[in-house]
C-alpha positions as CSV (number, residue, x, y, z in Angstrom):
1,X,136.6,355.5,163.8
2,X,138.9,356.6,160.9
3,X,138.5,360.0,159.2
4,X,136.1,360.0,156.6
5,X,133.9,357.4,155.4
6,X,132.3,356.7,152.4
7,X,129.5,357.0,151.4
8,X,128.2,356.5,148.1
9,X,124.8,358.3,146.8
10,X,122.7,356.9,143.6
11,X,119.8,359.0,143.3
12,X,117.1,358.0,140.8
13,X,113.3,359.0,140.4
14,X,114.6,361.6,143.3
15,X,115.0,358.5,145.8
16,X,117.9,357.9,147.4
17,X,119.7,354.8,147.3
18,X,123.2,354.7,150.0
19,X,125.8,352.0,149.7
20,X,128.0,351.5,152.8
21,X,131.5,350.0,152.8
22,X,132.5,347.1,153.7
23,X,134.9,348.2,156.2
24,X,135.6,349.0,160.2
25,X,134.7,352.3,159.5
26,X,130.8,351.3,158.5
27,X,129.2,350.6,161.9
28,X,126.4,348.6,160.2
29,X,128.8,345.2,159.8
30,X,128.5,345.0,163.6
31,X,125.1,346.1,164.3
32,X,121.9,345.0,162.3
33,X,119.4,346.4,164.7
34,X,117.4,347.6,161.5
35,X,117.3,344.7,160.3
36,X,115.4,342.9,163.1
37,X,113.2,345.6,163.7
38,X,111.4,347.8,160.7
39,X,109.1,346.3,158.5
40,X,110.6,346.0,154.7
41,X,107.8,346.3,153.0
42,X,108.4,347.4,149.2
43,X,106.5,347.7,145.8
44,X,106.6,343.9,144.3
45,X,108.1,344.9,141.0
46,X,111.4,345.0,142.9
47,X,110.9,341.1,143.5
48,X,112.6,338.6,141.0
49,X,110.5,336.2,139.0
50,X,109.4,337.9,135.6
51,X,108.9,341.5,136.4
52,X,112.7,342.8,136.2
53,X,113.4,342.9,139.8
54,X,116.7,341.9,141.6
55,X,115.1,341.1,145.4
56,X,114.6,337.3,145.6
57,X,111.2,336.5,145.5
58,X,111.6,333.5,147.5
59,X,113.0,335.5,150.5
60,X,109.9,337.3,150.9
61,X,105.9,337.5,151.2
62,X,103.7,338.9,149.9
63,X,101.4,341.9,151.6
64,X,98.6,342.6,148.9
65,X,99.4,342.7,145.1
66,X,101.2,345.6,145.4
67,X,103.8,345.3,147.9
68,X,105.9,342.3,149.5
69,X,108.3,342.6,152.5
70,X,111.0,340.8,153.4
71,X,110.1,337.5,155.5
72,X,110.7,337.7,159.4
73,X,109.5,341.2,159.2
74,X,106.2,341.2,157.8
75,X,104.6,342.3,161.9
76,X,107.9,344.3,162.7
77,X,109.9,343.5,165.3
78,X,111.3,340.5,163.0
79,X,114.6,339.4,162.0
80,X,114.8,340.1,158.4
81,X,115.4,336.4,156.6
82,X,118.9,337.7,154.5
83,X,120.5,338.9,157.7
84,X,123.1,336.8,158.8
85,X,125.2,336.6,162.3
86,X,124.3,337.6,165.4
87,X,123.0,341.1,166.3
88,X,125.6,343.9,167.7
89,X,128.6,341.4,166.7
90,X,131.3,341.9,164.0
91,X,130.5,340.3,160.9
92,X,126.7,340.8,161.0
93,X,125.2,341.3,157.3
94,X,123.1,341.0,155.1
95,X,123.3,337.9,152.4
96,X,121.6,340.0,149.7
97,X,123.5,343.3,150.0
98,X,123.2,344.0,146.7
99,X,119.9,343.0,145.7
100,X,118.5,344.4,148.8
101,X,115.3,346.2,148.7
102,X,114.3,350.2,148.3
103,X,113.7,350.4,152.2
104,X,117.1,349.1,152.9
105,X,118.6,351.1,150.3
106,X,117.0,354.5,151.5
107,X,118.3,353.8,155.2
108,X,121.9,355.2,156.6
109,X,123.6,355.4,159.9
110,X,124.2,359.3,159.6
111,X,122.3,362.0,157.5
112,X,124.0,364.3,155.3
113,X,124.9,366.7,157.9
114,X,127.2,364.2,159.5
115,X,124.2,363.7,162.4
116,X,123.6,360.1,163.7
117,X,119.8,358.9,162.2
118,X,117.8,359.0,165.1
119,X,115.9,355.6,164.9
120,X,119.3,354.0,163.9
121,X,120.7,355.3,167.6
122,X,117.7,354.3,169.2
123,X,117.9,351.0,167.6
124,X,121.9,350.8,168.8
125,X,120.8,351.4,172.2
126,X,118.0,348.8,172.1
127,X,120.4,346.4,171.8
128,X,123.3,347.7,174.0
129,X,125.8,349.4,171.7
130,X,127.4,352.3,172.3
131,X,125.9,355.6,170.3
132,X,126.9,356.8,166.5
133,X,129.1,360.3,167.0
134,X,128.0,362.3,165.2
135,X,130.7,363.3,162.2
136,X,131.5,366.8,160.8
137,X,129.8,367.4,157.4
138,X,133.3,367.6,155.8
139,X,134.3,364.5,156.9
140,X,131.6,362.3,155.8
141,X,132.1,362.0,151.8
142,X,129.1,361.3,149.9
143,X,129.6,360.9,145.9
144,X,126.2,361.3,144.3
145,X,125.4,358.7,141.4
146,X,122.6,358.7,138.9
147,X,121.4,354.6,139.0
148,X,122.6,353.4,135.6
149,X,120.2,350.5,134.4
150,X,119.1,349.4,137.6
């Protein structure tokens, strides 16, 4: 792994939102583990279709008439519908990456600190990859954002 990888921060209504890059350095593109095991459930005004939201509604279901979740995950243990390649293998991604729901959003490899996110190294394991180092605080580089219209 290079030295340093970014990170990028939005913070709004004191939730935090991380974007990963989209480079060898973000161990995501060669994982997905998360993404065939939580449940991504979320508050349906995130969903397209009328109420301002940016997940597509059709990629989902719906829980109760407050919250959806993505389809393949609404028991857990599910691959997640927008996920795309085959788990622990380069290339693995998500086909909505930008219109991905709050869960997804709030989720990161490594916590602040530079410490590997426990369920994410569990998750690694689970499907036989090697775990996250952890990195030193200074060289993780986080830029905090405010969201800006959505």
């Amino acid at each position: 792994m290079t030295k340093g990888i970014l990170i990028r921060r939005f913070v709004d209504d004191s939730r935090i939102f991380i974007d990963m890059p989209d480079s060898p350095d973000n161990p995501c593109i060669a994982c997905g583990a998360c993404c065939a095991h939580f449940r991504v459930s979320f508050y349906c005004g995130e969903l397209t279709g009328g109420s301002g939201g940016f997940v597509p509604e059709h990629l989902t279901s719906k829980l109760n008439n407050v919250m959806a979740c993505m389809k393949g995950t609404e028991a857990g243990n599910g691959r997640c519908i927008a996920l795309v390649g085959e788990l622990g293998q380069r290339g693995i991604g998500c086909s909505i990456y930008p219109d991905r729901p709050t869960p997804c959003r709030e989720f990161a490899a490594w916590q602040k600190d530079g410490t590997p996110d426990p369920d994410c190294q569990r998750l690694r394991a689970r499907i036989g990859l090697p775990a996250l180092p952890p990195l030193p605080a200074n060289d993780l580089v986080f830029e905090d954002h405010a969201m800006a219209g959505r």
